[in-house]
C-alpha positions as CSV (number, residue, x, y, z in Angstrom):
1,X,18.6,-49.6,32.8
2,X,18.3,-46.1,33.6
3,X,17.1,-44.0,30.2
4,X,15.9,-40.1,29.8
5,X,14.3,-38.4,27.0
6,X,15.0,-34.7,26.4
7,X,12.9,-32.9,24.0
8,X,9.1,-31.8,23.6
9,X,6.5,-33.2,25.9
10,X,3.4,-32.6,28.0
11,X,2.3,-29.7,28.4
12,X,3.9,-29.2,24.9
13,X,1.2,-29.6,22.1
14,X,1.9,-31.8,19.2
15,X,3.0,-35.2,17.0
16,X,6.7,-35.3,18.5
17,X,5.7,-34.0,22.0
18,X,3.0,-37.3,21.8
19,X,5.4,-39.4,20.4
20,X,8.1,-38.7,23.8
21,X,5.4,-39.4,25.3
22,X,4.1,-42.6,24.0
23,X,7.7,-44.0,23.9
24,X,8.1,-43.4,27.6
25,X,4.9,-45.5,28.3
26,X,6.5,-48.2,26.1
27,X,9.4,-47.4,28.2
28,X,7.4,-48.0,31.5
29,X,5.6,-51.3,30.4
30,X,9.2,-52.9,29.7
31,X,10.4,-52.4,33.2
32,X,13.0,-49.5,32.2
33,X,13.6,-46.5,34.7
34,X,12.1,-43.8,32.5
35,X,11.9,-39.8,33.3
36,X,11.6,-37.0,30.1
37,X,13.5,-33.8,30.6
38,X,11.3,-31.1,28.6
39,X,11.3,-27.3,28.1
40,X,10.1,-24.5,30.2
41,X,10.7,-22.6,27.1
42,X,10.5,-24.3,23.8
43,X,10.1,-21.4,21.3
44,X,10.3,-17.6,21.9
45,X,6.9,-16.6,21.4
46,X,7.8,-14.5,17.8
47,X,9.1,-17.9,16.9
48,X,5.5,-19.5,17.0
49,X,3.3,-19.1,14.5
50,X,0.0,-21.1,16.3
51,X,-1.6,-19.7,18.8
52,X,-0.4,-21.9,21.7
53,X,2.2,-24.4,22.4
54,X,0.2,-26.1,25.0
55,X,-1.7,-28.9,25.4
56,X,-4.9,-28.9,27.5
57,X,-4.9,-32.9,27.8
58,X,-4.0,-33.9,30.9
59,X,-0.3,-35.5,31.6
60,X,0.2,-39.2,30.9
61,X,1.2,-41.3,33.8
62,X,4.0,-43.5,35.0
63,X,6.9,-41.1,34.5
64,X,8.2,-37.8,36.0
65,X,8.0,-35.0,33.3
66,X,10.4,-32.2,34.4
67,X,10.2,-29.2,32.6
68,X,13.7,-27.4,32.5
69,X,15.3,-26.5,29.3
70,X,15.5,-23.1,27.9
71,X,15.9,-23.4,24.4
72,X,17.7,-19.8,24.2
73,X,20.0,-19.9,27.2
74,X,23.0,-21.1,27.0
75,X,24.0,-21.0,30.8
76,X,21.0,-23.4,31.4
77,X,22.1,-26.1,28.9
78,X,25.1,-26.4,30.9
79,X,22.9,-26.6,34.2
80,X,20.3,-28.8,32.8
81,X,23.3,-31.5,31.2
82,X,25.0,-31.1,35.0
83,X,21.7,-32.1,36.6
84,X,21.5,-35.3,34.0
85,X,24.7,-36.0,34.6
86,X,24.4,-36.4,38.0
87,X,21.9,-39.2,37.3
88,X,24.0,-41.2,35.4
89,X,21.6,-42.9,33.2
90,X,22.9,-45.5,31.0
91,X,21.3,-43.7,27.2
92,X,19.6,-40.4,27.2
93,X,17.4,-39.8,23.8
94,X,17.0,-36.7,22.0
95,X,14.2,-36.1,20.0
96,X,15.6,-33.9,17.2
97,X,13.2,-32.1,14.6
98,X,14.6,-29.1,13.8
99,X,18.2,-27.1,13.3
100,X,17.3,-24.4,16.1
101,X,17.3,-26.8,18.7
102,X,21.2,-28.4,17.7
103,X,22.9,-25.8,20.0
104,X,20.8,-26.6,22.7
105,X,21.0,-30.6,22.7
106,X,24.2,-30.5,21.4
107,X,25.4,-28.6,24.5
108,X,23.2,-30.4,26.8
109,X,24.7,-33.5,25.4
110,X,28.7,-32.6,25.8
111,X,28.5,-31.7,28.9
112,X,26.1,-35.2,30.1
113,X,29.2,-37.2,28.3
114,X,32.0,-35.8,30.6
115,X,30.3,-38.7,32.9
116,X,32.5,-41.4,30.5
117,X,29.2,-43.4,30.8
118,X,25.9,-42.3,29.4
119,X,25.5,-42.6,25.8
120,X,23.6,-40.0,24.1
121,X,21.0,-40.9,21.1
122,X,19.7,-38.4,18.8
123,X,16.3,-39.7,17.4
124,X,15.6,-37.9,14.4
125,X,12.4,-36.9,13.2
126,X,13.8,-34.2,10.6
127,X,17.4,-33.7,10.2
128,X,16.6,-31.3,7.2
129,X,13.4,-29.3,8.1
130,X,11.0,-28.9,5.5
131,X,11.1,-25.2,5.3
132,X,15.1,-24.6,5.1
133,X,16.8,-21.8,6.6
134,X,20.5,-20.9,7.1
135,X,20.5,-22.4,10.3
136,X,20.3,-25.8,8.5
137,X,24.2,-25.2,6.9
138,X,25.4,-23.8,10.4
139,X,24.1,-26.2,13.5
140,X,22.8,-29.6,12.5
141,X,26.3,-30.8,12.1
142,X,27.6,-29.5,16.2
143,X,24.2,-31.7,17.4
144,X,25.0,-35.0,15.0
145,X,28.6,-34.8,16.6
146,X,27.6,-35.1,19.9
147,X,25.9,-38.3,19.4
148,X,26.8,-41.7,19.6
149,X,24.1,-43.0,17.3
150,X,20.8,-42.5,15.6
151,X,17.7,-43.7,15.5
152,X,15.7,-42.4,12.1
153,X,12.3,-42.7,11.4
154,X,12.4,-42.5,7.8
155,X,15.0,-43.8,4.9
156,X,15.2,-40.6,3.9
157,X,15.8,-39.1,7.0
158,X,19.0,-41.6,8.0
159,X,20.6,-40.6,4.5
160,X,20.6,-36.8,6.0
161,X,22.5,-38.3,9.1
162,X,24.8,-40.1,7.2
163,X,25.4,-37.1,5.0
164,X,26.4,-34.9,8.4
165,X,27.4,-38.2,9.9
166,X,31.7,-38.3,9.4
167,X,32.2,-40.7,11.9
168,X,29.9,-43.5,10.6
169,X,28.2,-43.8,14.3
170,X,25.9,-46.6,14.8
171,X,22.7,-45.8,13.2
172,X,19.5,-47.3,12.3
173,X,16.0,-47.0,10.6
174,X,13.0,-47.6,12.6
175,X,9.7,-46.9,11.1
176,X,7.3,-44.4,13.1
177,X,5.0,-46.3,15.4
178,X,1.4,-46.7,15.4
179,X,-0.1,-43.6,17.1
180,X,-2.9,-45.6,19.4
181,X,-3.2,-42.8,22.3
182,X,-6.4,-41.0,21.0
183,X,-9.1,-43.7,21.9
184,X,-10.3,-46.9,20.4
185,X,-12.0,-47.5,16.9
186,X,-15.4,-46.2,17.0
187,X,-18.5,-46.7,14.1
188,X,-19.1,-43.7,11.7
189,X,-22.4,-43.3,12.6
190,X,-21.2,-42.1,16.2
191,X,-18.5,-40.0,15.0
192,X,-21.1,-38.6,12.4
193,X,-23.7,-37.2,15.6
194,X,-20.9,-35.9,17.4
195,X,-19.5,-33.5,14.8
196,X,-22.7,-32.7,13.7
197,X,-22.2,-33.9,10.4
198,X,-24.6,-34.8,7.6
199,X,-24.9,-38.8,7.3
200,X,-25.5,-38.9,3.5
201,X,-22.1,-37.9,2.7
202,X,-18.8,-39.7,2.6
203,X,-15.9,-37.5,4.1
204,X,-12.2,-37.4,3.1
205,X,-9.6,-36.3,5.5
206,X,-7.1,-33.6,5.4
207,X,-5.8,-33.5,8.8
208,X,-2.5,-31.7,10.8
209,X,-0.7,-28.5,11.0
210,X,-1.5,-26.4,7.5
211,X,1.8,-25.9,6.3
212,X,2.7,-25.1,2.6
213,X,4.7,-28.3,2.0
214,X,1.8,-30.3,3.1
215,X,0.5,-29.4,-0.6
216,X,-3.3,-28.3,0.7
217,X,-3.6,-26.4,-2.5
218,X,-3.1,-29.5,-4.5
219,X,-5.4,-31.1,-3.3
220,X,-8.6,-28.7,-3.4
221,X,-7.1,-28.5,-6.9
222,X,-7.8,-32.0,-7.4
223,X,-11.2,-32.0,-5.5
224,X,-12.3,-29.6,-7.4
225,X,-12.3,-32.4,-10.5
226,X,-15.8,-32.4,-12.5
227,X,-15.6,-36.2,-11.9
228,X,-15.4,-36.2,-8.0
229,X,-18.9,-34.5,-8.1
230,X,-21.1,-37.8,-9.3
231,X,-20.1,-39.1,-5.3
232,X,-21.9,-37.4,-2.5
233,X,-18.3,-36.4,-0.8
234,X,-17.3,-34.0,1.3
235,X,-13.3,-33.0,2.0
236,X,-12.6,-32.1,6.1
237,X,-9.7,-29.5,6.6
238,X,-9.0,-30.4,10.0
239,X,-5.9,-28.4,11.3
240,X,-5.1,-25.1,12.7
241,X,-3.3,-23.1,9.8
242,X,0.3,-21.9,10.2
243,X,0.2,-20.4,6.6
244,X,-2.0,-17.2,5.8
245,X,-5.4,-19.1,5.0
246,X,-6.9,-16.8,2.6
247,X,-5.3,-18.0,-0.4
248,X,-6.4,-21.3,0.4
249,X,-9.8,-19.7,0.8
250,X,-10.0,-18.1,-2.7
251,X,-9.3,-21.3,-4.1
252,X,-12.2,-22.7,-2.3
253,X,-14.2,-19.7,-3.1
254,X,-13.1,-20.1,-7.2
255,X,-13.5,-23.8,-7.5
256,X,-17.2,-23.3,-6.1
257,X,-16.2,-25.5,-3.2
258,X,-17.6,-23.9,-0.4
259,X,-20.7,-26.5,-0.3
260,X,-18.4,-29.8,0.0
261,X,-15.4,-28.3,2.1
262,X,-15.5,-28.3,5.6
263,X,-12.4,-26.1,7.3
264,X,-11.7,-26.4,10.8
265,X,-9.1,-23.9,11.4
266,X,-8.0,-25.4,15.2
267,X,-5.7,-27.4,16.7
268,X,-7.3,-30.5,17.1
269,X,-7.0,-31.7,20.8
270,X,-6.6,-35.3,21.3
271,X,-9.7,-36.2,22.6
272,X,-11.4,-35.1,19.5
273,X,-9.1,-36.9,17.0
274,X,-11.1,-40.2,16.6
275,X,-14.2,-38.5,15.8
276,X,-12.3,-36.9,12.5
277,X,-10.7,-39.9,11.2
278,X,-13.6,-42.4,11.9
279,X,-15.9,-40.4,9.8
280,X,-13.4,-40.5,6.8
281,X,-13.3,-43.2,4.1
282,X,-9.5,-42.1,3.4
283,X,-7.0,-39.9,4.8
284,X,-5.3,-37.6,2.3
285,X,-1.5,-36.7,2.1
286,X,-1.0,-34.6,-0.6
287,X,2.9,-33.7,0.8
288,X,5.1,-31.6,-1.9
289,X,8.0,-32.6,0.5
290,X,8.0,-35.2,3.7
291,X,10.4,-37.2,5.7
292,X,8.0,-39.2,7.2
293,X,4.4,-38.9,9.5
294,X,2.5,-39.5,12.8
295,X,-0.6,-38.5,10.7
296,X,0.2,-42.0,8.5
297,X,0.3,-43.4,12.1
298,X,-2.9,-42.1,13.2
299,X,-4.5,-43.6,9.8
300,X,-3.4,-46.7,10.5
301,X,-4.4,-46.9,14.1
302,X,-8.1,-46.4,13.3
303,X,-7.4,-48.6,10.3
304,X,-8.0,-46.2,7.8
305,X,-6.9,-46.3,3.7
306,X,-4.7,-43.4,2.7
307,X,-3.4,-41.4,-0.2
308,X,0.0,-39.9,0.4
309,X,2.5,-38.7,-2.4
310,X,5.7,-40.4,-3.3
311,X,8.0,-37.4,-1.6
312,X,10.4,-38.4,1.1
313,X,9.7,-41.3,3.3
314,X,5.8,-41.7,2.6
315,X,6.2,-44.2,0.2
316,X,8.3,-46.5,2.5
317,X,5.1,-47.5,4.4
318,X,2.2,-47.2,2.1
319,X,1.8,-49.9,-0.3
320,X,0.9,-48.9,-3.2
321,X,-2.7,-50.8,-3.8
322,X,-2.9,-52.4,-1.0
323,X,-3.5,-49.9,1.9
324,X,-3.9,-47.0,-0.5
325,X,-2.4,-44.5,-2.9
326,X,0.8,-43.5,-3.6
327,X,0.8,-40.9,-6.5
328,X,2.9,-38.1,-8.1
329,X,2.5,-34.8,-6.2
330,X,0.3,-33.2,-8.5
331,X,-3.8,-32.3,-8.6
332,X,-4.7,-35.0,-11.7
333,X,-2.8,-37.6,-9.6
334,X,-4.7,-37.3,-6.8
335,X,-8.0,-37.1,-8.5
336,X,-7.6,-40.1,-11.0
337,X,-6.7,-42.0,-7.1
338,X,-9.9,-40.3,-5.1
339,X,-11.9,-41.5,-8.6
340,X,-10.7,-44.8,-8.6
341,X,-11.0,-45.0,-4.6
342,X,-14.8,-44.7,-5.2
343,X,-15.7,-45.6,-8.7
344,X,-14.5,-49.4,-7.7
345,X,-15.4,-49.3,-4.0
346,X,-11.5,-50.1,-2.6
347,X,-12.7,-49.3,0.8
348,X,-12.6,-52.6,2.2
349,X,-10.1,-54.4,0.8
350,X,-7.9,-51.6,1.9
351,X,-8.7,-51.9,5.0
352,X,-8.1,-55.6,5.1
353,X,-4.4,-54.4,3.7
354,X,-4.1,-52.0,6.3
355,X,-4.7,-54.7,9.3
356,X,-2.4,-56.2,8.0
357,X,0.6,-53.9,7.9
358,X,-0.2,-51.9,11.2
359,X,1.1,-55.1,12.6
360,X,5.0,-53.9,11.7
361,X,4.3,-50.3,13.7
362,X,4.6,-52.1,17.2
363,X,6.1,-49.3,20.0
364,X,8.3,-52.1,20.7
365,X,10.2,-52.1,17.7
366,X,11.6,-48.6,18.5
367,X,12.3,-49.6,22.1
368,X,14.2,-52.7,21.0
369,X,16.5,-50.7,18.2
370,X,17.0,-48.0,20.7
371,X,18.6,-50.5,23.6
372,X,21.1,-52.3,21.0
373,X,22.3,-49.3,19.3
374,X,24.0,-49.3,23.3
């Protein structure tokens, strides 16, 4: 079996770029010929809001990573699906999260089928982003056609392929896999001395790429509850912001905050992601729209309880009262759960739920649904 992944990966920063990654590991330890086919240029730099792309971890092993696709150039799609065609694998995998990239793969893709053998797989992250533009009405649809299934990673998500989908392709729902790459469990007390944190205080974690549909402002809305200040807590902002951040400050600032908020404004690199969510009693999702996350995924990795909103897919994996919350996207919502969460002490019999349900996010499920959409 001969299979290659096209789309973000090392020395590309981020969830979807760790997640090609991790799946060609998983790749790997099953005995499948495995190579990833990445970018040289992934955004034009006025596309970018961060302030870099790249990762400073250092590549994962057992795979060629060959960086070659221009995301702008149409003459190099065609060289790029020549080169892969050349290869004949038997599936090559796109990981698909966004409309401006449904030229490219969906180029890249035509011209790999003229082969009569390989059989292209878009897995979708997003079909729909989460900010909309007019792209999403013009170039989704030329990607979906050039596929010959889908794997999606939410419910949500595979209705949006089947809405684009006229064909009725083979298609499937795989839930997002445990994110286990960023280091073993380790006690709070050692994650407490190495961010320099104060020990008397429980922590709560907002962590990711500050985006507006992530709903930050609803939840420093609900921290800000009179009730929340009878627990010595403190709320983590852990996450480089794409969005202007004053407003978010001013809130702060207003709610007289600024003594129990903790704001990192940085990409968090990978080595330094076990530290944040070991500290924290619960993870906090406060999404005003979501298909589905690798920060759940990280949560449950470190076996951590979590409060998500019932928007898109994050519902789908987080029972409700047994791992965690799921409540209305709104500030009193989230409150009334963080009061509950320590008024009755749930922290350890949601962590006895969440043991038990990280056991469904094996990497091998998503292998497995992969190989018999072929």
């Amino acid at each position: 079996m001969k299979v290659i992944i096209v789309g973000t990966s090392h020395p590309y920063r981020g969830g979807i770029a760790a997640f090609t990654d991790r799946l060609a590991t998983e790749f790997v330890r099953e005995g499948v010929d495995i190579e990833v086919v990445t970018f040289k240029l992934q955004y034009p730099s006025f596309l970018f809001p961060g302030k870099t792309q790249y990762s400073n971890a250092k590549a994962p092993e057992g795979f060629p990573i060959e960086c070659k696709v221009n995301s702008i150039n149409p003459l190099n799609w065609i060289k790029v699906g020549r080169e892969i065609r050349k290869k004949n694998p038997d599936i090559v995998i796109f990981t698909y999260w966004m409309s401006f990239f449904a030229p490219c793969f969906g180029k890249i893709a035509r011209v790999i089928k003229r082969n009569r053998h390989t059989k292209c797989i878009g897995l979708i992250h997003n079909m729909i982003p989460h900010e909309k533009s007019i792209l999403d009405k013009m170039f989704p649809p030329y990607f979906v056609k050039a596929m010959d299934g889908f794997v999606a990673l939410s419910k949500s998500v595979l209705a949006d392929v089947k809405s684009l989908d006229r064909r009725d392709k083979p298609k499937c729902f795989v839930p997002h896999p445990l994110y286990d790459h960023f280091g073993k469990i380790i006690n709070r007390d050692e994650a407490v001395k190495h961010l320099n944190f104060d020990p008397n205080y429980r922590y709560l974690l907002f962590f990711g790429l500050v985006r507006a549909y992530k709903g930050l402002d609803l939840l420093l809305d609900a921290f800000a509850d009179e009730r929340l200040r009878r627990y010595p807590l403190k709320l983590i902002v852990a996450g480089e912001f794409y969005d202007n951040p004053k407003p978010y400050l001013e809130k702060v600032e207003n709610s007289g905050l600024n003594d129990f908020i903790i704001i990192e404004n940085q990409y968090i690199n990978d080595n330094k992601v076990k530290y944040y969510f070991n500290v924290s009693d619960i993870v906090v999702q406060p999404y005003k729209s979501a298909t589905q996350s690798g920060v759940t995924q990280i949560a449950y990795h470190f076996e951590k309880p979590m409060l998500v909103t019932n928007v898109g897919g994050l519902g789908e994996i987080i029972p409700d009262g047994k791992v965690g919350y799921v409540v209305a996207p709104q500030p009193l919502a989230i409150a009334n759960a963080l009061v509950d969460f320590y008024e009755n002490d749930r922290y350890d019999t949601f962590v006895e739920g969440v043991r038990e349900e990280k056991k469904k996010y094996a990497w091998s499920n998503m292998t497995e649904a992969i190989l018999k959409l072929l």
